[in-house]
N, C-alpha and C positions, 0 to 999 in steps of 0.2 A: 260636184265637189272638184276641188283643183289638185291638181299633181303636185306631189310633193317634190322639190326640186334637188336633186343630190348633184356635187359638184367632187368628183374623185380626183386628184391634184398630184403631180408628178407620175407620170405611170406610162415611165419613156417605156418601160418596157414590155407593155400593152399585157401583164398578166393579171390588172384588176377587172377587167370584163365580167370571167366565168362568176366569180364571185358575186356581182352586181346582178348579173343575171336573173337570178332566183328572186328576186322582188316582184312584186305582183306592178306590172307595165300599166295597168288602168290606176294604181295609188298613187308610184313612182315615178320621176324623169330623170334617168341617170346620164350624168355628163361626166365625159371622163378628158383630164386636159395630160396628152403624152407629153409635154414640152416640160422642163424643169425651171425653177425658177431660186432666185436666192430668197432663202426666208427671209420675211418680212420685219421682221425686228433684228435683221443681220447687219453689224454695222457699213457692209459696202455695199447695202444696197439704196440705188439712189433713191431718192424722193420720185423722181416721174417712174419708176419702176413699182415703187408701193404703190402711186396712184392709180395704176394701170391693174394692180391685184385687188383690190379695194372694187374697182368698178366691175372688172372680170365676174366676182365673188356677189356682186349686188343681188340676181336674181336669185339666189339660190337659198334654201331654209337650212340645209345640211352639208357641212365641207366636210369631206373624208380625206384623210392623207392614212394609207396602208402599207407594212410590210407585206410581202407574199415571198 
């Protein structure tokens, strides 16, 4: 069976880990991106900026974006 791919998005401030944690590591592969990015349907964000989230995002089955 293949891991299922999670991709957690904006988490400069590295408090979505604990959270992610508790998933079972042989179902799951948690990726977590600190870096922020401007939303993708924001109107300043450039086209080679979507393109670059768009491809970031390819591998993944699950996007998470979290308060904590």
């Amino acid at each position: 069976m293949s891991l299922i791919k999670v991709a957690v998005l904006d988490d400069y401030q590295g408090e979505a880990g604990p959270s992610f944690d508790v998933l079972d590591k042989t179902a799951y592969e948690v990726t977590i991106f600190r870096d922020t990015l401007l939303p993708y349907n924001h109107p300043d964000t450039p086209q080679d900026d979507k393109d670059e989230l768009a491809k970031r995002l390819e591998p993944f089955h699950v996007i998470s974006t979290c308060d904590f």
